[in-house]
N, C-alpha and C positions, 0 to 999 in steps of 0.2 A: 375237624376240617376248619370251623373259628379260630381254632387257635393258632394251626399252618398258618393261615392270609392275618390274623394279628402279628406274630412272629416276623411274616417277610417282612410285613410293613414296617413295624418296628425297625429293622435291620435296616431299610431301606431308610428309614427317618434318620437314622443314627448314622449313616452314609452321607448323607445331604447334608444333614448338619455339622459335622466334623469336614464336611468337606469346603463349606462355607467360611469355617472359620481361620481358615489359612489365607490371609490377606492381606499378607504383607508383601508380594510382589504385585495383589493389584495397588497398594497405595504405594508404592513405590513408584508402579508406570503414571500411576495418577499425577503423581508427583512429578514424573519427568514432563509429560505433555504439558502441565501445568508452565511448567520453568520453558518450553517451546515456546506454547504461547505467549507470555512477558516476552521472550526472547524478539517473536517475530510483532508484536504491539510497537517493541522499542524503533522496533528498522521500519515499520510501516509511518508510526511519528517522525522520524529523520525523513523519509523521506517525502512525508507531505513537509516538510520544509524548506528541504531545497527546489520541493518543485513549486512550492510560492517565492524560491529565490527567484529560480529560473522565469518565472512567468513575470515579476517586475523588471528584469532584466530586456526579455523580448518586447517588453510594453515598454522602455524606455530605448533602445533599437529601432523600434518601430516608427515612436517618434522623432528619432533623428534622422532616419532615413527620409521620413514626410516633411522636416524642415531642408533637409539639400537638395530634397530634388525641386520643392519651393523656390528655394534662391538658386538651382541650376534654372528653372524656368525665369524664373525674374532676371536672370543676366542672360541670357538667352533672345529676352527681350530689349535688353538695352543694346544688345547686340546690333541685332535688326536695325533698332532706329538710329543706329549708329551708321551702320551699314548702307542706308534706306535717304541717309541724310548728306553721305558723302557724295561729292562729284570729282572728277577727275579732270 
């Protein structure tokens, strides 16, 4: 009866391990996800850089926009006293 359950087990070790040792399509897929990753690293770096283009861009819009409507208010007002000063 020891010898039956040594036997299976044996068998059974000898399955597991011959079965472990075929691993060239796990380092193969290792491999591919590997080269995914770099892949998707590379486009995640582009695009943290064009979205600090984009963000200098809307910060320099931003303040163009806050200097005319400045000088639309400032002529706005010369306006007035222009307006304010005439008689007819």
């Amino acid at each position: 009866m020891n010898k039956k359950v040594l036997m299976i087990a044996g068998v059974a070790m000898t399955a597991l391990l011959g079965g472990c040792a075929n691993t060239t399509a796990l380092e193969e897929s290792v491999a591919n996800l590997g080269n995914k990753v770099d892949q998707l690293s590379s486009e995640v770096s582009m695009l943290k850089g064009q979205h600090g283009t984009m963000s200098a861009d809307i910060k320099d819009a931003k303040a163009a926009a806050m200097d005319a409507q400045a000088e639309a208010q400032r002529a706005n007002a010369r306006l007035d006293n222009v307006a304010s000063s005439y008689k007819k």
